[in-house]
N, C-alpha and C positions, 0 to 999 in steps of 0.2 A: 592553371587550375580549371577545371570542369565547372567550377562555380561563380567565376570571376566573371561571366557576361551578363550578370543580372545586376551586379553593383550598381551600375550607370544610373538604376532607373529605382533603386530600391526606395528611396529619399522620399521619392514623392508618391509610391504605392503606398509604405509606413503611414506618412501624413493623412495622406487619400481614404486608408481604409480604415481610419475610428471614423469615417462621417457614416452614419444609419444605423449607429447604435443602441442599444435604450437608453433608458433617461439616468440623468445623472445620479437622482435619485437611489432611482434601483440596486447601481452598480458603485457608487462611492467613487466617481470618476474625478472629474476638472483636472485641479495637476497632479495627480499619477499617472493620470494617462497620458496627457503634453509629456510626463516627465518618461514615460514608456514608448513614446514616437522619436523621443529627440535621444535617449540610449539606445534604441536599436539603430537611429539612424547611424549614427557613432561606430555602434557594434558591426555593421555593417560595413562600413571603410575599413575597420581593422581589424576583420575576421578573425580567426583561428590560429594559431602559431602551432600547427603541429607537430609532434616529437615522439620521441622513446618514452615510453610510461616510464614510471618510478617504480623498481621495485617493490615498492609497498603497495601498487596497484594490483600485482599477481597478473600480468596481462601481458601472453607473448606479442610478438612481435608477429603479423606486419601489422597488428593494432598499436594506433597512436591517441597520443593522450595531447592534453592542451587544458588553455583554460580560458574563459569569457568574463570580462567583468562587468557586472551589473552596479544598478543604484542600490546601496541601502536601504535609502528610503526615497520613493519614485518622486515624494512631493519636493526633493530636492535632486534630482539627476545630477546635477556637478557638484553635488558634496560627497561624503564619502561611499566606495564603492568596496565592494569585496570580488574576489573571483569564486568562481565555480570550475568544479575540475570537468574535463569530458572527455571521452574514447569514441573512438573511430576504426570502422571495420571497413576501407576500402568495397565497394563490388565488385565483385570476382569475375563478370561477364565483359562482354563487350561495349565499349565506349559509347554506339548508337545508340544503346539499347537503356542507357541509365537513366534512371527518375528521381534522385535527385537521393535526399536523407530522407530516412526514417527515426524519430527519435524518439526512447523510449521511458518508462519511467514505471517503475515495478510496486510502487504503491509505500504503504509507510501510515502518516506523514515520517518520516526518516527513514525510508526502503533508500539506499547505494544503488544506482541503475550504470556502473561504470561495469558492469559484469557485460551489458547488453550484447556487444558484438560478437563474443564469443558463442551466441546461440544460432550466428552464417552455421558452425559446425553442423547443425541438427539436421534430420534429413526434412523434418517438417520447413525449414525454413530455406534448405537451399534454392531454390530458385526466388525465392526472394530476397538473400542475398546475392545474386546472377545482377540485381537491377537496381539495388537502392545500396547505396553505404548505410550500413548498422550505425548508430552514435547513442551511444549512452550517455548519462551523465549524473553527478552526485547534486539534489539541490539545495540551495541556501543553505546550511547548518550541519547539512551530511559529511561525513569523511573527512577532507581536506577541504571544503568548501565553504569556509567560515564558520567551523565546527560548534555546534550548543555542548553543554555540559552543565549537569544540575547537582551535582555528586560526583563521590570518591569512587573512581572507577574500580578501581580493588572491592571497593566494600558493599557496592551496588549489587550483585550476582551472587552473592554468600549463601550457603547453605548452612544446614537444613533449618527450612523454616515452615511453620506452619500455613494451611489454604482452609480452615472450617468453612462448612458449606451453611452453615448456619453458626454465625460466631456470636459470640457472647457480649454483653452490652461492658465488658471490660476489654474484653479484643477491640472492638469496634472504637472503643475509646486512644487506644494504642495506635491505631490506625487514622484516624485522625491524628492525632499527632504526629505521625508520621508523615502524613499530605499536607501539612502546613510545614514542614519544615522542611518539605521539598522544594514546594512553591518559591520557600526566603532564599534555598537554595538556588534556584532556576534566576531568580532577580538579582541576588551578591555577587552571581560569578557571570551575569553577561549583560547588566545593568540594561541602559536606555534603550541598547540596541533591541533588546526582547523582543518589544512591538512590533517589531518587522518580520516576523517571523509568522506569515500567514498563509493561507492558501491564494487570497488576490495577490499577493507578491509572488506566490511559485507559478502563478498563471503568467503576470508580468514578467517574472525571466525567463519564459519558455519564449514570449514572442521574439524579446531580443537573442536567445540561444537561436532560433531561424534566420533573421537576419545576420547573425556573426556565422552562420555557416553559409550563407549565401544565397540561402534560398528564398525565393517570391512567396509563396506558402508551401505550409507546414504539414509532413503527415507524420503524424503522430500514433504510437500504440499505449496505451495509459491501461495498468493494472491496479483492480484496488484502489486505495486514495488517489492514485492516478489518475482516475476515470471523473472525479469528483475537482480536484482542477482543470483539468483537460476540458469538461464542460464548463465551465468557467470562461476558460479560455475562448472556446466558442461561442460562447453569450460577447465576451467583451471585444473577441477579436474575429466574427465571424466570417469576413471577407480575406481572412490572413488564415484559411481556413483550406487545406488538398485533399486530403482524407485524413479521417481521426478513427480508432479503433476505440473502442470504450470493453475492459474484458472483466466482469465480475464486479459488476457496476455497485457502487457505494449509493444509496437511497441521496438525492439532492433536496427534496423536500424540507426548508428551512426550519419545519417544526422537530426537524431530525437532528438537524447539525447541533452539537454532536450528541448530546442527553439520550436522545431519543431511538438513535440508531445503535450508542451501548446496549439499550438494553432489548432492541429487538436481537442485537446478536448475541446476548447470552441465550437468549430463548432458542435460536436459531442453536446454538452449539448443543443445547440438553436433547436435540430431535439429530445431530448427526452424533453426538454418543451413544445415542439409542440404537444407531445405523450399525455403529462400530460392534455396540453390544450382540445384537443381532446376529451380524458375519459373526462372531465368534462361538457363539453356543452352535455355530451349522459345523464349524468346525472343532468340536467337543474330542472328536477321537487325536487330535494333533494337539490343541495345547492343555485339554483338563481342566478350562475352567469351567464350565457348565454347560448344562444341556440347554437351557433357558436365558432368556434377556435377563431375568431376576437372577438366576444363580451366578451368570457373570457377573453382574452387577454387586453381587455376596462376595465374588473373589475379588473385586477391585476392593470396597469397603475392609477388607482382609488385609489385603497390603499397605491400604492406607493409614489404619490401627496400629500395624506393625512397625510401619516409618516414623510415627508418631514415637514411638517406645525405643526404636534402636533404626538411627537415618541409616541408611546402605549405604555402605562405603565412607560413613562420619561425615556426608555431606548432601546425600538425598531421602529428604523430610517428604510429609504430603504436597507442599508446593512444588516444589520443582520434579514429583512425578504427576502432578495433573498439570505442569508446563509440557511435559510431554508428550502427556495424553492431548492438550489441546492440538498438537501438531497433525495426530490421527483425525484432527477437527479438517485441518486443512486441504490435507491431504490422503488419499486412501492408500496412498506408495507408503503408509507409515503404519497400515492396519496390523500388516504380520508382526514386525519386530519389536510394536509395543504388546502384542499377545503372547508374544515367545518371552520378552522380558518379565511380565507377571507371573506367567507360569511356570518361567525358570526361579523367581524371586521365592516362589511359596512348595518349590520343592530345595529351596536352602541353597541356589544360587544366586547373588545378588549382582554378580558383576554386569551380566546384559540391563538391568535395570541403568546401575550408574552409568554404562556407557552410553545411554542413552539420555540421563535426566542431569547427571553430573555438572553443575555450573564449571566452563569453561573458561581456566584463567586467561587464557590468550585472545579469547576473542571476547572480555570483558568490556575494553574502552570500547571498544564498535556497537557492543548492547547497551552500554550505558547513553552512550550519545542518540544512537537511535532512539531508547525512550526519552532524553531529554526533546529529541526536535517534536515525535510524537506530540507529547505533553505540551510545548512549547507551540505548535500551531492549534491545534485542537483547543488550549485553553484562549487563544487569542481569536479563533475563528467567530465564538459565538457567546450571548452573555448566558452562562451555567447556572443553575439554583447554588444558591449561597448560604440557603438553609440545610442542615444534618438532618433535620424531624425531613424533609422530603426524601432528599438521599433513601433514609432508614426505612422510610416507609415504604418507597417506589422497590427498594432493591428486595425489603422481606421478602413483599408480597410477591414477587417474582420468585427467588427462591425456596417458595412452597411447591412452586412447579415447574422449577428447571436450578437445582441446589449444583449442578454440576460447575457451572463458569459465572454465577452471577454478582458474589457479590467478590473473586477474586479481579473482575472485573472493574467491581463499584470503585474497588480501592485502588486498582491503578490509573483510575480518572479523576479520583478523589482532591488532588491539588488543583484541578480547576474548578473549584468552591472555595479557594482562598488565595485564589490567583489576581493581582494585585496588578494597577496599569487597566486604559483603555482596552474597551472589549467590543466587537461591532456585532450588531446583527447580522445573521447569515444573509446571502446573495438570494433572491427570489427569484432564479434564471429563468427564461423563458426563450426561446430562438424560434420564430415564424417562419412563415414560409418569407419570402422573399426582403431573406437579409443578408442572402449570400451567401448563407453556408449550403455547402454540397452533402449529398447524401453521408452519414455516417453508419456506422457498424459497430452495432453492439450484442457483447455476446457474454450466457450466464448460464449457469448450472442452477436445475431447480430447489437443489437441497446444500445450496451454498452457504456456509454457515457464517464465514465472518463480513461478508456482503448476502444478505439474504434478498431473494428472488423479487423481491418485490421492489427493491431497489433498480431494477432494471426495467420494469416496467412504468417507472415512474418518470425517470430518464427519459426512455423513446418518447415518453406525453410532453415533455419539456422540449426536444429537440425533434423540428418538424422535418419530416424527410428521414427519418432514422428506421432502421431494419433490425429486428432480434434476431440472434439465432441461439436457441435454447438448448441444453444439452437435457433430456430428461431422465428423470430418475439418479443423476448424480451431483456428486456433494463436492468436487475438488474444487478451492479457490486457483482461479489460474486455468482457464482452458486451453488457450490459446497455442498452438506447437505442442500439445499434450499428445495425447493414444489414441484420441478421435480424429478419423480420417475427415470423416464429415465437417466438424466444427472447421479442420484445418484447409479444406477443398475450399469454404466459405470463406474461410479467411483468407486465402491465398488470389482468390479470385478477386475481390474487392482492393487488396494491395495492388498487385499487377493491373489489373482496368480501371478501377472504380465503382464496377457492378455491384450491387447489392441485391439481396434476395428479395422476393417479396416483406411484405412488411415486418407478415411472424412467420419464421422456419423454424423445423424442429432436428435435432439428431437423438437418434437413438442412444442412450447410455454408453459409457466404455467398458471394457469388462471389468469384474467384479479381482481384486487381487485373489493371488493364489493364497493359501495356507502351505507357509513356507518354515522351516528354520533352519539353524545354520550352526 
């Protein structure tokens, strides 16, 4: 194996590289970290067993699947461990020319990153599949990897249900109710273990997923919540550190985690529905809903009325068509066919709507666990207001001026205000110059709504030596192997060498989607 001649010496890099850390203080070290030098060292004599994925991975062949086992809990390394599933995409180049893994991790908390290797396919990425093996992986709680569950997977995704943008102090009451009975949920079905379910521990099994794949250090690509371990991991493991990608960077700023970055990203979402509203009145002659930001915004409020009185298809209410409108948040590849769906919706066709917002039975338990680990790290990451009068107040007064995602938001965050078990203060990261870490690459869209811009700016001030590349004037989360040449020249350049750009680079926007239907 290509990996096997670093074994000899990993033992004592592992050991070597937590001395010049910060203080224990800061980071909540002593033993989780002994307990995270002595499972990688482990992980590391007994690498990877790789194989034929499981058919339930959905992953041809020649990607291979395997699994790592980690500590539960780092402050006991030799008590009980769980595995993590992982995929592997060979490099398709030449043997002299390989540098080693690339491991990715597509954001969440509970994003499945076992998709990763199959993106060697993309033309944006082939030559840097020519030189690194692709490795994905699912972490702690994800998929097959020690799976959370807080709820009845059937009944989790049900339609139609209501989203007011302004609810009533008897909804609100419903709804609480409903967040504490999730919370007993998330506690009765995964008991003591809970606790372990954090962003230091997905930090901590990233170093040991390095060390079981063989490698001296780690380059990593982190999207989304990604990017918000992934620096973590930099703070605690700087010297274990080759290149790190950070794409759509989550705000680190401790006063953010996680209260406070909710609700800059509803704000953030009412300014790229404004985006969406926008593109659509330009194109007034292809779907009819208005000539103006207001008059679309008349035919959205139209349909939403209507769902409210008769769901489409006896299963899409307003919720789960502003679930789908959030998607157009995410992404602009979603602008046409959620404009083609309304406007087919209000000339008396409802089918593009459901095909598009329609709760999906089959991929129910994969939604439901992802929001259990969501919930389940996010409520353990930091301690949450535990008072309703702040809640109600913080989320009103934002939803006077941004009613579009604020307080559908409030309520799915809602169970960590009566989330139960030890809660830690967030991580106050900080990486100087001369602690080892090498230059990193961070890269963000100005008008990104569920990571907004400022979180990326925040980031580069935390990690010294770090490079932006900005894409401006756009909103998609996810740049990275997207439509932009530029972002992707940047990035490809930095994988392959280690170059990075000056400190701030900009790219010009992607183009703008067509007005399309079908």
């Amino acid at each position: 194996m290509r990996a096997a001649a670093v074994y000899g010496t990993l033992g004592s890099l592992i050991l070597t590289g937590l001395t010049g850390l910060p203080s224990a203080s800061a980071l909540e070290r002593g033993a989780e970290e002994r307990g995270v030098a002595l499972a990688a060292y482990e992980a590391a004599a007994d690498g990877i067993d790789f194989g034929d994925c499981p058919a339930s991975e959905g992953l041809p062949a020649p990607i291979e699947c395997g699994t790592v086992s980690v500590p539960l809990d780092y402050a006991h390394p030799h008590g009980r461990h769980i595995r993590l599933t992982v995929s592997r995409a060979r490099a398709t180049g030449d043997e002299d020319e390989w540098q080693g893994a690339i491991v990715f991790n597509p954001g969440g908390p509970g994003g499945n990153g076992m998709f990763y290797p199959l993106v060697g396919r993309l033309p944006a990425y082939r030559n840097v599949a020519e030189v690194y093996d692709l490795v994905g992986y699912a972490p702690r709680g994800v998929g097959r990897s020690a799976p959370l569950s807080c709820t009845d997977p059937a009944t989790f995704a049900k339609g139609p249900t209501p989203a007011p943008e302004h609810p009533s102090a008897a909804y609100k009451k419903k709804q609480i109710a409903k967040a504490r009975a999730y919370a007993r949920g998330c506690a009765r079905r995964n008991g003591s273990d809970l606790r372990h379910f954090t962003s230091l521990n997905n930090a901590r099994d990233l170093d040991v997923l390095r060390a079981a794949l063989g490698e001296r250090k780690l380059t990593y690509v982190g999207a989304s919540y990604g990017t918000y371990f992934g620096a973590l991991y930099a703070s605690l493991f700087p010297t274990h550190v080759r290149r790190m990608v950070f794409d759509s960077v989550v705000n680190p700023d401790p006063r953010k985690i996680w209260y406070g970055n909710n609700l800059d990203q509803s704000m953030a979402f009412e300014r790229r529905f404004d985006d969406w509203r926008r593109w659509v009145a330009r194109h007034h002659a292809v779907y009819h809903l208005g000539r103006t930001e207001r008059q679309v915004l008349e035919s959205y409020e139209k349909v939403n009325h209507r769902l409210e009185q008769h769901p489409a298809g006896g299963v899409v209410g307003p919720a789960q068509m502003q679930g789908a409108m959030l998607k157009a948040g995410y992404t602009d590849s979603h602008w046409a066919r959620n404009a083609e769906a309304l406007s087919a919706y209000l000339r008396g066709d409802d089918q593009p709507l459901v095909a598009i917002a329609a709760p999906g039975l089959a991929g129910a338990r994969a939604a439901e666990n992802e929001n259990a680990v969501y919930t389940t790290v996010e409520c353990n990451d930091a301690v949450w207001p535990r008072s309703w009068q702040r809640w109600n107040r913080d989320n009103d007064r934002l939803a006077r001026r941004a009613p579009f995602e604020t307080w559908s938001n409030a309520f799915m965050n809602l169970p960590c205000a009566f989330w139960k078990g030890p809660r830690q203060r967030p991580v106050d990261l900080h990486v100087g110059r001369g602690s080892g870490l090498p230059p990193t690459l961070l890269l963000a869209a100005e008008r990104d709504a569920a990571t907004p811009y400022r979180g990326a700016l925040e980031l580069q001030r935390r990690l010294a030596g770090s490079a932006l590349v900005t894409e401006r004037g756009a909103g998609t989360h996810g740049i990275a192997g997207g439509p932009n040449a530029c972002v992707n020249r940047y990035l490809e350049r930095y994988l392959l060498t280690g170059e990075v750009p000056a400190r701030r680079a900009y790219c010009a926007p992607r183009a703008e989607p067509r007005a399309t239907t079908t």
